[in-house]
C-alpha positions in Angstrom: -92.5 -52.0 129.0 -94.5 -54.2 126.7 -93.9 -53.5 123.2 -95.6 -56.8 122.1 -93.2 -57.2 119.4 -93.6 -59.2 116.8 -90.4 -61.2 116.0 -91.8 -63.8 113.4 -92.1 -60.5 111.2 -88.8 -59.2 111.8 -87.1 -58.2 108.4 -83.0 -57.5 109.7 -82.3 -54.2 107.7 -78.3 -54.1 108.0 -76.5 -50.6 108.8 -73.7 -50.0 106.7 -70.7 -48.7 108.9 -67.3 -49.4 110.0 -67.3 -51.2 113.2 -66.8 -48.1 115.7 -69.0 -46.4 113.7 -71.8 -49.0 114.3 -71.4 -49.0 118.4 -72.1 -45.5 118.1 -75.0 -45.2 116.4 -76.3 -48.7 118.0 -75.9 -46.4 121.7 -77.6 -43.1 120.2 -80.2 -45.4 119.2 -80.4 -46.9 122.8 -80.7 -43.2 123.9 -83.5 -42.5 121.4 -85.4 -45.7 122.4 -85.0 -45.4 126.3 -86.8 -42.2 126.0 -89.6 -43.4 123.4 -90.3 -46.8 123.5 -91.9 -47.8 120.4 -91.7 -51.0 118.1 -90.1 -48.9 115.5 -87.5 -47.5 118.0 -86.7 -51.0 119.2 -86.4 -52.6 115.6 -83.6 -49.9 115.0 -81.9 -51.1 117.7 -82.0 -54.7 116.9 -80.9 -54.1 113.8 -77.5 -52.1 115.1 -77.2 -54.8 117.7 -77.3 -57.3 114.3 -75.1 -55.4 112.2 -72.6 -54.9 114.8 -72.4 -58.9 115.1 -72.4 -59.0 111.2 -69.5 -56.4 111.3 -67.7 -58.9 113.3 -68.4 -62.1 111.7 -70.9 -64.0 113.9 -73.7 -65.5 111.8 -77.3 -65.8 112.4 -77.0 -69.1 113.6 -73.7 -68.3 116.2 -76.3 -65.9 117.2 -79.2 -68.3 117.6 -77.0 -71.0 119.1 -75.2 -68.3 121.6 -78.4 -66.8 122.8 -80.1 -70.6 123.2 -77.2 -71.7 125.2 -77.3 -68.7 127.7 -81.0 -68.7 127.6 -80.5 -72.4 129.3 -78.0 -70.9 131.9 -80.6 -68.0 132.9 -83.2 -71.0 133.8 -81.2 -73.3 135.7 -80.1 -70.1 137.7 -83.8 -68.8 138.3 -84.6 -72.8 139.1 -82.0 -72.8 141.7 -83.2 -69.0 143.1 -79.3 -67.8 142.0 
């Protein structure tokens, strides 16, 4: 899959749900995108996947710090052949 998407454009456009509400429509969006990849289809999701962890209470920088820190884990292991 190469969407070639281009993140330093990305605009978050928040869904407005209660939180079981949002992990629903965030999987039927999965569902929608694994059958038609598209850049349109795969902002959708990001933005359910965002505005479930705005539901919760994680800020854009938790999010930024939590991906950067695992991102660091996910090298070392591929350095090491884990």
């Amino acid at each position: 899959m190469n969407l070639d998407y281009d993140f330093v454009s990305y605009q978050f456009a928040p869904v407005v749900k209660n939180t079981i509400d949002l992990y629903l429509y965030c999987y039927a969006q999965i569902a929608i995108f694994s059958k038609k990849q598209s850049t349109n289809n795969f902002k959708v999701v990001l933005d359910g996947y965002f505005s479930i962890a705005k539901c919760l209470g994680f800020t854009e920088s938790e999010l930024l710090t939590a991906y950067n820190e695992k991102n660091e884990v996910n090298l070392k292991r591929q350095d090491s052949n884990y």
